[in-house]
C-alpha positions as CSV (number, residue, x, y, z in Angstrom):
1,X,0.0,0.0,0.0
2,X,1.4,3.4,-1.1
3,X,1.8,6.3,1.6
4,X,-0.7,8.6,0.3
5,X,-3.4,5.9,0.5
6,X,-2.1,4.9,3.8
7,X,-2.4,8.7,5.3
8,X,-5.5,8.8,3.2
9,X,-7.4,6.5,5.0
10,X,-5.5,7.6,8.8
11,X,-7.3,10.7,7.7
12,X,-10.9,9.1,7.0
13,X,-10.5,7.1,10.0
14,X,-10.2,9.6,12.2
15,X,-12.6,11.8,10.8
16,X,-15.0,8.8,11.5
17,X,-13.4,8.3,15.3
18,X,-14.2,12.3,15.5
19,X,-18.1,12.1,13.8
20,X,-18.1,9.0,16.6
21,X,-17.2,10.7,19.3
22,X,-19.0,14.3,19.0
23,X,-22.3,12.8,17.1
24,X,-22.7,8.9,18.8
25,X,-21.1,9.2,21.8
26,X,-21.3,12.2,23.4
27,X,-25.2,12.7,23.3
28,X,-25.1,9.1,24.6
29,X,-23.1,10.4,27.9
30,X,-25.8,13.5,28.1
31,X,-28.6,11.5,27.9
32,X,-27.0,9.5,31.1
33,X,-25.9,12.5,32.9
34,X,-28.4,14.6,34.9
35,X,-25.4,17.3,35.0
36,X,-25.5,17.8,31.6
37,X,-29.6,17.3,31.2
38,X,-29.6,20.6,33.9
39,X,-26.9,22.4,31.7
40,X,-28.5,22.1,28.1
41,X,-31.7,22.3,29.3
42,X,-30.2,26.1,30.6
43,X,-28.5,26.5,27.3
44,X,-31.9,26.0,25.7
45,X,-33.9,28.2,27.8
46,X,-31.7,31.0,27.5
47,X,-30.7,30.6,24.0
48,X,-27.0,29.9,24.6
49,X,-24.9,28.5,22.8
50,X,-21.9,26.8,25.1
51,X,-19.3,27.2,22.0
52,X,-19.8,31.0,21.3
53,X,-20.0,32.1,24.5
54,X,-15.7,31.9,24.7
55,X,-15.2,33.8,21.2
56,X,-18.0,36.3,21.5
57,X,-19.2,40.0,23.5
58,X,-21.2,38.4,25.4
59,X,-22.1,40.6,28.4
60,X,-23.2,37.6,30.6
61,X,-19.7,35.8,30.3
62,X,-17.6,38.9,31.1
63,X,-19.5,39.3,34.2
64,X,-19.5,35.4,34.5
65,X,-15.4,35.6,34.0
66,X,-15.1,38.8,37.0
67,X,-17.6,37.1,39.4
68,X,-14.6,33.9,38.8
69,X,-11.7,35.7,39.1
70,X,-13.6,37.3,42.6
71,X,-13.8,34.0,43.8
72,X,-10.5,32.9,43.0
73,X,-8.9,35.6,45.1
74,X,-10.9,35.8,47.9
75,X,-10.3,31.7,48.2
76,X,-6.8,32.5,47.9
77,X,-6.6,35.4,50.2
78,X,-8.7,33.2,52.9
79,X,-6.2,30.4,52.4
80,X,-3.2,32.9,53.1
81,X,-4.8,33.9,56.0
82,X,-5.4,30.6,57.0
83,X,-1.7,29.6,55.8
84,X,-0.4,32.6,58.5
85,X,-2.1,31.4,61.8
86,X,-0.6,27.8,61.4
């Protein structure tokens, strides 16, 4: 077997391991998980979608990202505190 038809069908095979995993598999593990029932269920409510919200203006995830960060350093600043009476 040549090497282009070899690497040809590495490439189909994994685009069919890809369609397998994203189209088969993963709605599979939704449909088993009530985690992810909860958070698409919120996604379709609120007309989100999950993908878009990381490369788009969205006002929602800016706030969601500050309310994060908030979190992160008052958890750190608590554990410092912590850190200094031990």
């Amino acid at each position: 077997m040549s090497p282009v038809v070899r690497n040809f069908l590495k490439m189909g095979g994994l685009a069919v391991a890809l369609w397998f995993f994203f189209a088969v598999l993963t709605p599979r593990l939704v449909a088993l998980s009530p985690a992810w029932q909860r958070y698409d269920a919120a996604q379709e409510e609120y007309g989100l979608d999950s993908g878009a919200l990381y490369y788009s203006n969205v006002p929602a995830t800016q706030e969601a990202e500050e309310a994060v960060r908030r979190a992160v350093r008052e958890g750190m600043r608590q554990r410092r505190m912590m850190a200094k009476e031990h």
